[in-house]
Jmol script that loads the backbone (N, CA, C; Angstrom):
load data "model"
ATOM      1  N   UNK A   1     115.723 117.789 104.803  1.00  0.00           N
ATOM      2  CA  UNK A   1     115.677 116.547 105.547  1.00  0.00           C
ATOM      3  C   UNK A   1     115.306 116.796 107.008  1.00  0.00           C
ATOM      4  N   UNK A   2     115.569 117.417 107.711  1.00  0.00           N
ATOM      5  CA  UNK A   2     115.623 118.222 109.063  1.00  0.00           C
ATOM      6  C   UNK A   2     113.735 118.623 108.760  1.00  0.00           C
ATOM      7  N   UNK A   3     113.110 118.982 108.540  1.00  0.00           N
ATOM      8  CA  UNK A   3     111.828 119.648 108.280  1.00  0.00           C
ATOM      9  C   UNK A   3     111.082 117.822 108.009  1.00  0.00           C
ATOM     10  N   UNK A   4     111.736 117.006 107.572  1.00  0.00           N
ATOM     11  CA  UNK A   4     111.047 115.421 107.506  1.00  0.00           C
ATOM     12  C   UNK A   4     110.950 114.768 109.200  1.00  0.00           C
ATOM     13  N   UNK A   5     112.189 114.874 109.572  1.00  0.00           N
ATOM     14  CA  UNK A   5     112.208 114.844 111.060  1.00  0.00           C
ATOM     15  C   UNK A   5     111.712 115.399 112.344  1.00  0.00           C
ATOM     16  N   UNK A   6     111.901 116.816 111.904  1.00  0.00           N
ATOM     17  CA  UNK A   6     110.880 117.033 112.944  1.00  0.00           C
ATOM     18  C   UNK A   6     109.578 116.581 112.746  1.00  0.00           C
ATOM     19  N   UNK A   7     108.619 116.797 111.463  1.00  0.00           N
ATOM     20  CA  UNK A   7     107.396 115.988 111.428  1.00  0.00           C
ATOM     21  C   UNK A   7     107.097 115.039 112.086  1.00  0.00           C
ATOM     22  N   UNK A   8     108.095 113.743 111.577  1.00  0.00           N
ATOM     23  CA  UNK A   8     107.931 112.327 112.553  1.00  0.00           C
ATOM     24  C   UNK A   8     108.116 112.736 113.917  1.00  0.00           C
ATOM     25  N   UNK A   9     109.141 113.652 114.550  1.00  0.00           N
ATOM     26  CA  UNK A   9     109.056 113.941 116.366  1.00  0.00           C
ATOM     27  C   UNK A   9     107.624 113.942 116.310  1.00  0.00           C
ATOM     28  N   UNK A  10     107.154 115.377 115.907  1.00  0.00           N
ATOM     29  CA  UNK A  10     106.077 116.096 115.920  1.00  0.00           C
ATOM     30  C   UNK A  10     104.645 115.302 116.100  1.00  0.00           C
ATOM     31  N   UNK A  11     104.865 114.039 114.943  1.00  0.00           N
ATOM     32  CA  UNK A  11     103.876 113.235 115.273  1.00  0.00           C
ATOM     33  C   UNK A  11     103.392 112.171 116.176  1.00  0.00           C
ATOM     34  N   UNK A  12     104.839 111.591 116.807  1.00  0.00           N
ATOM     35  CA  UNK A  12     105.071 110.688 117.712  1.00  0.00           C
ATOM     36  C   UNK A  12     104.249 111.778 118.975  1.00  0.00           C
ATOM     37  N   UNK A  13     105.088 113.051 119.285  1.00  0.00           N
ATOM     38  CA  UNK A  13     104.376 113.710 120.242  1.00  0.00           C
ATOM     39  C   UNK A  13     102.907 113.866 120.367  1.00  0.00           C
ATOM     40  N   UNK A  14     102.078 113.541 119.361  1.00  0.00           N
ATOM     41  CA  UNK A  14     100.752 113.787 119.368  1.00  0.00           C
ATOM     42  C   UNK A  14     100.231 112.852 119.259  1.00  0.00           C
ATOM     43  N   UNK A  15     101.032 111.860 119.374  1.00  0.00           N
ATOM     44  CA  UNK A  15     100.671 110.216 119.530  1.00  0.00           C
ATOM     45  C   UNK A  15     100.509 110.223 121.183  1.00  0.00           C
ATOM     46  N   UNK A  16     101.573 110.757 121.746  1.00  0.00           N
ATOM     47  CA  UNK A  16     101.551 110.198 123.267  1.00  0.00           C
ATOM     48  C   UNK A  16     100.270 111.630 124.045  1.00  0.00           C
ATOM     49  N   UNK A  17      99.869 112.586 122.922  1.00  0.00           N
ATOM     50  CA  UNK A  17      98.372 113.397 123.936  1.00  0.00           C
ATOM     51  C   UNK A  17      97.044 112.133 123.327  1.00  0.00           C
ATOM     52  N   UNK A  18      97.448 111.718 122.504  1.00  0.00           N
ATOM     53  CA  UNK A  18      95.730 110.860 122.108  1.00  0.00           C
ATOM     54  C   UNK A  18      95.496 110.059 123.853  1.00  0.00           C
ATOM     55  N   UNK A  19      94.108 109.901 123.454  1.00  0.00           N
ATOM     56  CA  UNK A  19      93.019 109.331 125.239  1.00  0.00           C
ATOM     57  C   UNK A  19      92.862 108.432 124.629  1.00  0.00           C
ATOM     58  N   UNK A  20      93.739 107.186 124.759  1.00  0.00           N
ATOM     59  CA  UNK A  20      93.296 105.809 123.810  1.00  0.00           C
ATOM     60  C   UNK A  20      92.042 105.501 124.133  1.00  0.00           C
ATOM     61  N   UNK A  21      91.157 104.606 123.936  1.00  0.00           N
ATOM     62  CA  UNK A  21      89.925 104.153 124.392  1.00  0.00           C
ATOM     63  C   UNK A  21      90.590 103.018 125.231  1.00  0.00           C
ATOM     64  N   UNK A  22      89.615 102.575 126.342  1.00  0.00           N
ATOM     65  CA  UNK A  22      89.561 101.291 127.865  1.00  0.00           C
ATOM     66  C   UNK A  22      89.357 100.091 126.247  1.00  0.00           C
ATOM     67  N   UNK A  23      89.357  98.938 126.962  1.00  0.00           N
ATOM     68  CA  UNK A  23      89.123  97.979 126.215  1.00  0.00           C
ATOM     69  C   UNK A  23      87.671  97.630 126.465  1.00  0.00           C
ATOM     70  N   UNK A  24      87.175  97.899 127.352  1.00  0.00           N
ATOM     71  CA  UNK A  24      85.629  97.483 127.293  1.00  0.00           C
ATOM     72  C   UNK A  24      84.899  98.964 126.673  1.00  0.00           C
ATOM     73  N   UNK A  25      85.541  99.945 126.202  1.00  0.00           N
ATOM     74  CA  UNK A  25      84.959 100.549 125.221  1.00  0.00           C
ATOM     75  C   UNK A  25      84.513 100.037 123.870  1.00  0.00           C
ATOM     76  N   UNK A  26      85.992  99.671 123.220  1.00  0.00           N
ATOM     77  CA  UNK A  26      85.854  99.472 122.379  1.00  0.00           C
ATOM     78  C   UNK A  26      85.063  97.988 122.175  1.00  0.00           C
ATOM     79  N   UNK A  27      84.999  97.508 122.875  1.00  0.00           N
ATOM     80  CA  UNK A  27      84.074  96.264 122.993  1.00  0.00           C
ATOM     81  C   UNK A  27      82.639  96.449 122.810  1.00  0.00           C
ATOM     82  N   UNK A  28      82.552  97.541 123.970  1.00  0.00           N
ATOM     83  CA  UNK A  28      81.153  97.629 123.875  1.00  0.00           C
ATOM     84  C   UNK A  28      80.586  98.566 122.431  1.00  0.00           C
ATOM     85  N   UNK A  29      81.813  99.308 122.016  1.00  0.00           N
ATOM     86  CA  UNK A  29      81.629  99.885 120.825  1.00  0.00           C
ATOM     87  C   UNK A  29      81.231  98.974 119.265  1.00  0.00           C
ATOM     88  N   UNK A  30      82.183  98.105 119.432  1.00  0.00           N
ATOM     89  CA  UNK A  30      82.279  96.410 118.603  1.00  0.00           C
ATOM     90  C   UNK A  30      80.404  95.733 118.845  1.00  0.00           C
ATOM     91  N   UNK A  31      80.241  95.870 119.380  1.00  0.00           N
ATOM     92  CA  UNK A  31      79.153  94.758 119.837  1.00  0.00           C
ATOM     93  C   UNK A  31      77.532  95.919 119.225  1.00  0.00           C
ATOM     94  N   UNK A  32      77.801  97.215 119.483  1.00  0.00           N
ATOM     95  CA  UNK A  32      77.210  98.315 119.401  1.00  0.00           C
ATOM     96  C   UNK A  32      77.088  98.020 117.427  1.00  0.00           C
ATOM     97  N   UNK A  33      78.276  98.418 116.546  1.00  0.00           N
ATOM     98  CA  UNK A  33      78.167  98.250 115.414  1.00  0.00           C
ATOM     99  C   UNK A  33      77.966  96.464 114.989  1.00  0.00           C
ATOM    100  N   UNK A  34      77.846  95.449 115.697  1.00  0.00           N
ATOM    101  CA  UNK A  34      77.582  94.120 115.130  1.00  0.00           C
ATOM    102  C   UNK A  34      76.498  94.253 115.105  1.00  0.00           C
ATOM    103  N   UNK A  35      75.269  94.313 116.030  1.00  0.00           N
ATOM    104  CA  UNK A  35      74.629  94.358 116.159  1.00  0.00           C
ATOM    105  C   UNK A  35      73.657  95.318 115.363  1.00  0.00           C
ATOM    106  N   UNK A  36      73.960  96.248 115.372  1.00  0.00           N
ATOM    107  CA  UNK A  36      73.288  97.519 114.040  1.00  0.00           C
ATOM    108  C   UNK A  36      73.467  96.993 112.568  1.00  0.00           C
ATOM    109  N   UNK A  37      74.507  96.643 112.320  1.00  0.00           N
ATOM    110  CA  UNK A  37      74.935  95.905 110.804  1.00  0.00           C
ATOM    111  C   UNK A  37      73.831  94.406 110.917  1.00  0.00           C
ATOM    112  N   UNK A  38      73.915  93.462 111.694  1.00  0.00           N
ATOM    113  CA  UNK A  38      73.028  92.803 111.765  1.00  0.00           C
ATOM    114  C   UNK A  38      71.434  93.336 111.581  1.00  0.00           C
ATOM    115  N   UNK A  39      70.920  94.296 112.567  1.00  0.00           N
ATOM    116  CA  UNK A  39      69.271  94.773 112.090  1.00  0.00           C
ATOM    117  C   UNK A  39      69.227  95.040 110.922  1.00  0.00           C
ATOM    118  N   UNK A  40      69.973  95.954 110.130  1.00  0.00           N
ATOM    119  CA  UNK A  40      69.809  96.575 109.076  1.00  0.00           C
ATOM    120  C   UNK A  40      69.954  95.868 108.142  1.00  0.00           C
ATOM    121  N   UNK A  41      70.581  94.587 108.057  1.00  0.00           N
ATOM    122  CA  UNK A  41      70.537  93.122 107.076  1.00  0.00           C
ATOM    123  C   UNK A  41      69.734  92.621 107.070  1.00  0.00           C
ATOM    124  N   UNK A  42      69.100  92.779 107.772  1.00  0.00           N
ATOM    125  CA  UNK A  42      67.891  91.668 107.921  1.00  0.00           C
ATOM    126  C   UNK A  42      66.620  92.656 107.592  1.00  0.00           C
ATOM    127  N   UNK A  43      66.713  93.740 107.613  1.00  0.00           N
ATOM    128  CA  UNK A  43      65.201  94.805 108.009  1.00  0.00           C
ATOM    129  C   UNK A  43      65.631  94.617 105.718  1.00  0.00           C
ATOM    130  N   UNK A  44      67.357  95.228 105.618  1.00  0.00           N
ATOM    131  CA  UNK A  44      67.115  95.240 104.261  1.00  0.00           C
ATOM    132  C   UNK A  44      66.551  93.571 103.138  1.00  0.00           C
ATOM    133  N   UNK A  45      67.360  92.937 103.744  1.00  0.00           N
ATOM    134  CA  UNK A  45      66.760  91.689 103.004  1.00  0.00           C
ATOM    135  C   UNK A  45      64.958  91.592 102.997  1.00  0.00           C
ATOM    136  N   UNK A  46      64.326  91.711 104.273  1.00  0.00           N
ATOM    137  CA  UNK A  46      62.850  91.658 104.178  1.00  0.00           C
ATOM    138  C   UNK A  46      62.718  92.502 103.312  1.00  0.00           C
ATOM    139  N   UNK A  47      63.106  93.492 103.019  1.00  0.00           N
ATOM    140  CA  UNK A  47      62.897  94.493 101.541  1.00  0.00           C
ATOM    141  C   UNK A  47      62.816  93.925 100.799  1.00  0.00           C
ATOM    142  N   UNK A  48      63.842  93.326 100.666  1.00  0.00           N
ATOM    143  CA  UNK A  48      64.614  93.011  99.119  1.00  0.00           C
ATOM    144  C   UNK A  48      63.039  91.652  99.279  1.00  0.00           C
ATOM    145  N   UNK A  49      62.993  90.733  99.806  1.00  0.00           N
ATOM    146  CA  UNK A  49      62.116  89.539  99.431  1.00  0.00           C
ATOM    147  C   UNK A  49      60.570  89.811  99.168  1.00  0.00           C
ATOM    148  N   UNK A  50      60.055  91.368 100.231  1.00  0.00           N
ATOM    149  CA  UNK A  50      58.992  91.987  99.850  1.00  0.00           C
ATOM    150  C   UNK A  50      58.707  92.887  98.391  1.00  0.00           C
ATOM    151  N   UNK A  51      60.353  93.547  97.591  1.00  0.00           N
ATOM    152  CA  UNK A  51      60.402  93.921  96.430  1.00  0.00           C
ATOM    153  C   UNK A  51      60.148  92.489  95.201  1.00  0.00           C
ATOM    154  N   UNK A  52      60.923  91.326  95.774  1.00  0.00           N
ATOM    155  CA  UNK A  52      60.799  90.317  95.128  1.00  0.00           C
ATOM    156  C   UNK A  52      59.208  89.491  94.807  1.00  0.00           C
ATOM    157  N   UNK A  53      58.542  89.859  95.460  1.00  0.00           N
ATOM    158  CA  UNK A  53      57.589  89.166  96.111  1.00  0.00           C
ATOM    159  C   UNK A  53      56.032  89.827  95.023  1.00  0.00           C
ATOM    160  N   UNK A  54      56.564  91.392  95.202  1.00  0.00           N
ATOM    161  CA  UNK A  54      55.775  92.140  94.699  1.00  0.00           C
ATOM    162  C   UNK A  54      56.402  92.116  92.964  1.00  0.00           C
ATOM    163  N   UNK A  55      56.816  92.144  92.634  1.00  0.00           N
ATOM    164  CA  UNK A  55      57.592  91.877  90.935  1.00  0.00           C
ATOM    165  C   UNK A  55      57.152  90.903  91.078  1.00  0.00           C
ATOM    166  N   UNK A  56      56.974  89.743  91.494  1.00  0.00           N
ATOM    167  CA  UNK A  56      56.933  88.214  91.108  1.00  0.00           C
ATOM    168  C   UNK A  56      55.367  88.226  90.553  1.00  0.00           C
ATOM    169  N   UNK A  57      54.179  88.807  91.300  1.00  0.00           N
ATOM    170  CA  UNK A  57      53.195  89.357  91.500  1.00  0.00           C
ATOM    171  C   UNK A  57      52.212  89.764  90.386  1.00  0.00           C
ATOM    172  N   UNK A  58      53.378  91.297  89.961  1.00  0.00           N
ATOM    173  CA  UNK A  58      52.901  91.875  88.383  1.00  0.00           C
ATOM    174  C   UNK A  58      53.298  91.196  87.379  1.00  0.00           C
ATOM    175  N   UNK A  59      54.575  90.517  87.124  1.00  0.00           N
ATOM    176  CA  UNK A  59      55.087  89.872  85.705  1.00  0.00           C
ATOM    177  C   UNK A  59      54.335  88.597  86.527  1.00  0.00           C
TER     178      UNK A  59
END
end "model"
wireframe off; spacefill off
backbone 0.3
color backbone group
């Protein structure tokens, strides 16, 4: 039981060395992945309607 406890100390302590991130990091980090997930939806859908487009085509 003693070897369970220290763990949890152990981990709390390596809780208080983490460098949290500023909040306009993670913001600008947020806005960084919306924005990428957005291009890549849209670059894939023009795929997908140019794969559609071309099948529609041959059959």
């Amino acid at each position: 039981m003693s070897k369970i406890v220290q763990f949890f100390k152990e981990c709390v302590g390596e809780l208080y060395k983490v460098v949290w991130p500023t909040r306009d990091d993670v913001i600008s980090s947020v806005k960084v992945v919306v924005v990428s997930t957005i291009i890549v939806a849209a670059l894939l859908g023009l795929l997908d309607a140019l794969l559609v487009a071309g099948i529609n085509l041959v059959f």
